[in-house]
C-alpha positions in Angstrom: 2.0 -54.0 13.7 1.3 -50.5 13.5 -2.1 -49.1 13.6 -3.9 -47.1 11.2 -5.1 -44.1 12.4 -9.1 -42.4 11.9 -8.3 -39.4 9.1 -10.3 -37.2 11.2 -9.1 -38.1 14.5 -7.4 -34.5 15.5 -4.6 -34.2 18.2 -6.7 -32.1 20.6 -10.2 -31.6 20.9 -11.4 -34.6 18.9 -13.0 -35.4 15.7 -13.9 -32.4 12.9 -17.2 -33.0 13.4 -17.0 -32.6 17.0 -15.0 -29.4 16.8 -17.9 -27.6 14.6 -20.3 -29.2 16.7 -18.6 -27.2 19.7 -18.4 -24.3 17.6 -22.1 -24.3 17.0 -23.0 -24.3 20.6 -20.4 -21.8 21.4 -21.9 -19.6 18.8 -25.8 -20.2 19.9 -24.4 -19.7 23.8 -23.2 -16.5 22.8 -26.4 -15.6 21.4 -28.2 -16.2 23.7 -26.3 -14.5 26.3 -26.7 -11.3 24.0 -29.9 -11.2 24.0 -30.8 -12.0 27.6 -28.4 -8.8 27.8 -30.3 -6.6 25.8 -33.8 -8.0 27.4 -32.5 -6.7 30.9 -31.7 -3.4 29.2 -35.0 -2.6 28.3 -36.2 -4.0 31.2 -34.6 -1.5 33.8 -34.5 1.6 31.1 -37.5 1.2 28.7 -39.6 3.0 31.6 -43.1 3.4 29.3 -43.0 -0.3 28.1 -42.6 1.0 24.5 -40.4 -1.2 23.5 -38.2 1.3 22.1 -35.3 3.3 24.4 -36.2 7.5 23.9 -33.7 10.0 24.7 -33.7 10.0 28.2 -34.1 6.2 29.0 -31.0 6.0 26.4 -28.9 8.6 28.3 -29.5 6.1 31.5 -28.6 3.1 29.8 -25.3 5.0 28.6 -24.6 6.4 32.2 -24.9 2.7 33.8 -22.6 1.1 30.6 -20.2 4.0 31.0 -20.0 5.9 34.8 -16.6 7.8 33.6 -18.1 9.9 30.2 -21.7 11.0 30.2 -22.9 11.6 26.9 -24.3 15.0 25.7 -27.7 15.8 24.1 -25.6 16.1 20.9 -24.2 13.1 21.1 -28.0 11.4 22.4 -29.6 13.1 19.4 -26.9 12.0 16.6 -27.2 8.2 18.0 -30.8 8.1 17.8 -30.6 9.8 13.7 -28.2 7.2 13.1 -30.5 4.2 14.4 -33.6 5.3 13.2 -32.4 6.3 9.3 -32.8 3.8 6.1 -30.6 4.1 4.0 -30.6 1.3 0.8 -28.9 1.4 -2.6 -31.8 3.2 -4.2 -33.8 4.7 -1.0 -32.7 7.3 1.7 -34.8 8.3 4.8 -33.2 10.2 7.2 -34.0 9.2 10.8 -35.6 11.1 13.9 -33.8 12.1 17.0 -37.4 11.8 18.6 -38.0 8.3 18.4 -35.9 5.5 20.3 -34.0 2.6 19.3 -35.3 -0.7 19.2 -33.9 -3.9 20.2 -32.3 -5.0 16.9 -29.9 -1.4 16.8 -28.7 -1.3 20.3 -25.5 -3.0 20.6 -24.9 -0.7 17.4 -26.0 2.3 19.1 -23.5 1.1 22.2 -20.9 0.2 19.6 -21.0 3.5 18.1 -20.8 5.6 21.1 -17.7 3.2 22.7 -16.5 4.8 19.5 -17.2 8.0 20.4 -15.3 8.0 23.6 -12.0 6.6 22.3 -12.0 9.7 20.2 -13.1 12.1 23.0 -10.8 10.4 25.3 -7.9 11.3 21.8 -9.0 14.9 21.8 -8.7 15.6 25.7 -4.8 14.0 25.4 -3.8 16.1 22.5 -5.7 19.2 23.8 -4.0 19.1 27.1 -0.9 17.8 25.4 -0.6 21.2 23.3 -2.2 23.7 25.6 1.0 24.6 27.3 -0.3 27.4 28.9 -3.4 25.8 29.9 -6.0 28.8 29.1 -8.5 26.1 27.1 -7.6 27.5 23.5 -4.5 26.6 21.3 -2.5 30.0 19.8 -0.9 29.8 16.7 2.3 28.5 17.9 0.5 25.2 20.0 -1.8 25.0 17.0 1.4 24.3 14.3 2.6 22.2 17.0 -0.9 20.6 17.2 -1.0 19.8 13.3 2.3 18.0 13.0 1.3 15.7 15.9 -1.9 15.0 14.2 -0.6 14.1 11.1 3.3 13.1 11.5 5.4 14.1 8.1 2.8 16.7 6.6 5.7 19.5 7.5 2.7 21.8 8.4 3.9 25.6 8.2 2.5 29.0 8.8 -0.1 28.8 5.7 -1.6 25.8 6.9 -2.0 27.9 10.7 -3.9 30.6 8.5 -6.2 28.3 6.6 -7.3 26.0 9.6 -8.0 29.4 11.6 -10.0 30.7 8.3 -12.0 27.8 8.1 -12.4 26.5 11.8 -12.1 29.3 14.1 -15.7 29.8 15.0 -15.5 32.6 17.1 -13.0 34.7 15.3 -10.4 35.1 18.5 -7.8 33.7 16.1 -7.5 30.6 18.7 -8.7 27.2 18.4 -10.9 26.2 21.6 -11.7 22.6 23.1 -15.3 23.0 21.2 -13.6 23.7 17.8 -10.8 21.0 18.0 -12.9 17.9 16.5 -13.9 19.6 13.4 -10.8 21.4 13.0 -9.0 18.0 13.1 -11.7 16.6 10.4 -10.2 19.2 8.0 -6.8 18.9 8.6 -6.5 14.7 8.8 -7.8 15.2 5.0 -5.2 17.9 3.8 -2.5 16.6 6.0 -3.0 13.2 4.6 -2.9 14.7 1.3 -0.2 17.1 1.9 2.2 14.0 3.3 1.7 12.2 0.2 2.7 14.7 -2.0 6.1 15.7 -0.3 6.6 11.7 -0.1 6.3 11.6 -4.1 8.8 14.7 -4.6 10.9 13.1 -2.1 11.0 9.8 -4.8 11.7 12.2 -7.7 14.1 14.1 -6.0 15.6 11.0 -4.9 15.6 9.5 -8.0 17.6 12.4 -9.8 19.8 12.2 -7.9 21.0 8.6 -8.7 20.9 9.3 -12.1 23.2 12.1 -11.8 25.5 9.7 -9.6 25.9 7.1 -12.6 26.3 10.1 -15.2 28.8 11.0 -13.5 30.5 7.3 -13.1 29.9 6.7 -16.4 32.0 9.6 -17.5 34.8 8.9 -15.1 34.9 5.6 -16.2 33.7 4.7 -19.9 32.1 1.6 -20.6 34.2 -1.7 -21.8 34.3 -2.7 -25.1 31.8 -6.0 -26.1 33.3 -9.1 -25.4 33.8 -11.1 -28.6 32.5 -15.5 -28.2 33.5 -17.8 -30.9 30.2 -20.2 -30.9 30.8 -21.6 -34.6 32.7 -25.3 -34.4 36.5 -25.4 -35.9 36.1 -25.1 -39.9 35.5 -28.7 -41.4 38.8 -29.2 -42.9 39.4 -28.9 -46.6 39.2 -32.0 -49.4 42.6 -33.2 -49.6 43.9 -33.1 -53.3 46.0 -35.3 -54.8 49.9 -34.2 -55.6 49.8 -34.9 -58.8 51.5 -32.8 -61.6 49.1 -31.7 -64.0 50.2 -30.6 -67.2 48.9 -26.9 -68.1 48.0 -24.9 -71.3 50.6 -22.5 -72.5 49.8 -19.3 -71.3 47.8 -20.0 -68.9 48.6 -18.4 -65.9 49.0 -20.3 -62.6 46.9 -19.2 -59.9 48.4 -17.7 -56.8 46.5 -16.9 -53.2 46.8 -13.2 -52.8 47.3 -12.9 -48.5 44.5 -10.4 -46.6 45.8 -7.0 -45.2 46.8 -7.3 -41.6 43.3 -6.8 -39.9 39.9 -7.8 -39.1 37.9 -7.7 -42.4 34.8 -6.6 -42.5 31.8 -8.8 -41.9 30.0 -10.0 -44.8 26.6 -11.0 -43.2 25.3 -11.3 -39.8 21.3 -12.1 -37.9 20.6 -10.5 -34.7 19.2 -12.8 -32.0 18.1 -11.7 -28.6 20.9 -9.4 -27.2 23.5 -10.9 -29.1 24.7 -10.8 -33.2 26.3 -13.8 -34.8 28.5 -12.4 -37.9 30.4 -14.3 -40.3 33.9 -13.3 -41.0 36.7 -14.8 -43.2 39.5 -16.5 -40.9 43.0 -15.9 -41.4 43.9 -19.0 -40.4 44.8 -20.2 -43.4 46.3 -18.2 -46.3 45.5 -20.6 -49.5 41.9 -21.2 -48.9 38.9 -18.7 -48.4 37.9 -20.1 -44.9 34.6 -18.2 -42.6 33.7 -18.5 -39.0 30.5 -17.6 -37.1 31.6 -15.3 -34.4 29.0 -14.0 -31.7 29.5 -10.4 -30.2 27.5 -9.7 -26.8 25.9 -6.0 -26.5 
């Protein structure tokens, strides 16, 4: 006899309510292992006991979190804006690179500048990658080479070389330099972007031209069939049988004789259109001594 099984017995790691029950304590764990994380922070780098990490206890507690990049006063000041600003639908208050971040934004603060570092780390490849010559500035030949790697399929070209260098070349030496390259790419992710998408949409008309030139061109080779013609009306009810009997006419009466159709499709003499097909009705020439019709359907 078999036995019935518990609904919520699961296969591995037991009943539903023990799997959210281990789901809860693997969330509180994790917690709590943040914050005893961000309580030793401020205990080694919050020197003055203010509760709050200022620019130079926040430059340490980078430098221990991240030995291979040290971050800049920039980069120290722009953090500390960012974590110190209030910004709500109705209220803006921009923050101040004098104060220090408090417990609650530091693991945004770290997340930010982990951030921060993948895109330095980007820059330094594609700097070196395109500073052939390896002076520490891109001419304009490395700097059209630079663009196309930045944004693959934006077919960047001379005019593009002359408007990044109006816009982004600092110093006016008609080069791009390492200090110049992350707002320089800024600009030219949002017109290569642009630029792409544009060629990719004349590419689709162009495209699409040129396929309706192809079946032009098939369709006058080759012209289109004639409509196929379907009988959907049942055979004609056959006609009331009369009786041979001889009956006797009027003098001068004339007797009445079937005149036989011209050789041909006649006209039709009324038709409905339904969908993409039209029913007509046509006389038949099946039979030559009695006006007979059939419905006839032609498919367009």
């Amino acid at each position: 006899m078999a036995m019935k099984t518990n609904k919520l017995q699961v296969t591995r790691g037991g009943t539903r309510k023990e799997i959210a029950a281990k789901n809860r304590k693997r969330y509180v764990d994790q917690l709590a292992r943040e914050e005893a994380e961000v309580e030793s922070w401020f205990r080694d780098f919050d020197w003055n006991r203010s509760n709050k990490l200022e620019k130079d206890e926040l430059m340490a507690l980078l430098k221990h979190l991240n030995p291979r990049h040290e971050p800049t006063p920039e980069a120290i000041d722009y953090l500390i804006t960012k974590a110190t600003e209030i910004s709500t639908y109705s209220m803006h208050v921009k923050g101040d690179a004098n104060s220090g971040v408090d417990r609650g934004n530091i693991r945004m603060v770290l997340k930010q500048y982990r951030a921060h570092i993948r895109e330095q780390e980007y820059i330094d490849a594609i700097f070196r990658k395109h500073d052939r010559d390896n002076r520490g500035k891109l001419n304009r030949k490395e700097l059209l080479s630079l663009l196309n790697d930045a944004v693959p399929g934006s077919n960047a070209d001379d005019e593009d070389v002359d408007f990044i260098l109006a816009k982004c070349d600092l110093n006016k030496d008609r080069m791009i330099d390492r200090d110049e390259l992350l707002p320089m790419l800024v600009v030219w992710r949002a017109i290569g972007v642009q630029k792409k998408t544009d060629l990719q949409k004349q590419r689709e008309v162009v495209q699409r031209s040129a396929a309706a030139s192809v079946l032009s061109n098939m369709l006058k080779k080759s012209p289109m069939p004639s409509p196929r013609v379907e009988s959907t009306a049942a055979s004609p009810a056959p006609s009331p049988r009369v009786p041979d009997v001889d009956t006797p006419r009027s003098v001068g009466t004339p007797q009445a004789v079937d005149t036989p159709r011209s050789v041909g499709t006649p006209p039709p003499r009324q038709g409905f259109e339904m969908g993409h097909k039209l029913y007509v009705t046509v006389p038949s020439r099946a039979s030559s001594s009695k006006h007979e019709e059939t419905s006839v359907c032609v498919i367009l």
